[in-house]
C-alpha positions, 0 to 999 in steps of 0.5 A: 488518510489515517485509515489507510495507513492504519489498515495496511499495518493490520490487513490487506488493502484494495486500492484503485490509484491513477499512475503518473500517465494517467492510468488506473491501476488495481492493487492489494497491499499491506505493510504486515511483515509475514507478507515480505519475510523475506524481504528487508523491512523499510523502516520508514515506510512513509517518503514523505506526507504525500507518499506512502510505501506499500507491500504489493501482495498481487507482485511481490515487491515495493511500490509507493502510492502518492495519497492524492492518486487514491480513488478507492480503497476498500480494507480486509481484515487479517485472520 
């Protein structure tokens, strides 16, 4: 998973996750700060080795993704 949390520190990041009730969920996130300016920034970002918190740019809050619900993750560069 090191790609994944080196490309939602430097671009956005397509994700297809399965939800803890067994639904598939699409989501762009990040962790660039210009997305949540005027949010507060989570300094740890990471709640633990199996949970990633991420910036949802499609809702415009916080939502944590749990590594081994990823299906898919496809990576756009910022710029």
């Amino acid at each position: 998973w090191t790609d994944f949390t080196d490309w939602i520190h430097t671009g956005i990041v397509k994700v297809m996750f399965e939800k803890k009730d067994g639904t598939k969920r699409k989501m762009n996130c990040t962790l660039l700060p210009e997305y949540f300016i005027d949010y507060k920034f989570k300094s740890d970002n990471r709640i633990d080795d199996k949970v990633q918190t991420v910036w949802s740019v499609d809702d415009g809050g916080w939502r944590a993704i749990r590594y081994g619900s990823l299906l898919t993750i496809e990576y756009f560069e910022h710029g």
